[in-house]
N, C-alpha and C positions, 0 to 999 in steps of 0.2 A: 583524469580527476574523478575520485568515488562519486561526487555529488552532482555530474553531469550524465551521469549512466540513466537512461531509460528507465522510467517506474510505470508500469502499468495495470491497476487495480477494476477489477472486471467486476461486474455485474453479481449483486445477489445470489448466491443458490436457494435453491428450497430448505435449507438446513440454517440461511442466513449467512453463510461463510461467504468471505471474497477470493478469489485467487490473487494471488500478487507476482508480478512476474518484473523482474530486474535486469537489464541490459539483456534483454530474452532470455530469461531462464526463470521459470516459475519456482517461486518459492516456497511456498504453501498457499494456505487458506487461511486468512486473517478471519475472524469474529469480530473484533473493534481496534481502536485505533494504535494501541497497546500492540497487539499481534503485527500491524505494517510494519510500528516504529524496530520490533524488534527484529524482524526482516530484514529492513532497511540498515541497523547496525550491522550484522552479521555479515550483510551485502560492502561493510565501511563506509558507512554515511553514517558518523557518530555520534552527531547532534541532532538523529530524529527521533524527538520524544512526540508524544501526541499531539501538540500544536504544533511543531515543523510540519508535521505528518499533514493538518487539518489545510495548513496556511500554505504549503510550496506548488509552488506553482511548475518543478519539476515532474511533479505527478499526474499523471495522466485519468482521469475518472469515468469508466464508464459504466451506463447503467445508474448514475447517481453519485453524487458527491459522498464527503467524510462523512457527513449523518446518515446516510441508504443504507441499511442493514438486514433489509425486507424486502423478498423479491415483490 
């Protein structure tokens, strides 16, 4: 099932960007919450718009939760 796949959003860079990485495969570098959700589609999880994103508790946060935008 798409929405049981591993989400894991890393820490801050210097530039601000997060990586995001999906049943282990990194996907890019999100800037905000916009950038995961549309990840997270791509990846088939189709209902993550910015609050799935903020609120699921499949995702994994490290370095800082959905507001850390700043290393």
């Amino acid at each position: 099932m798409a929405s049981a796949m591993p989400v894991v959003v890393y820490p801050p860079d210097e530039d601000g960007g997060r990586r995001v990485r999906v049943d282990g495969e990194i996907l890019g570098r999100a800037y905000d919450l916009r950038d995961i959700g549309e990840f997270l589609r791509r990846a088939g999880i189709e209902d993550a718009d910015e609050t799935y994103v903020a609120q699921s508790a499949l995702i994994e946060w490290r370095g800082g939760g959905p507001n850390t935008w700043t290393p």
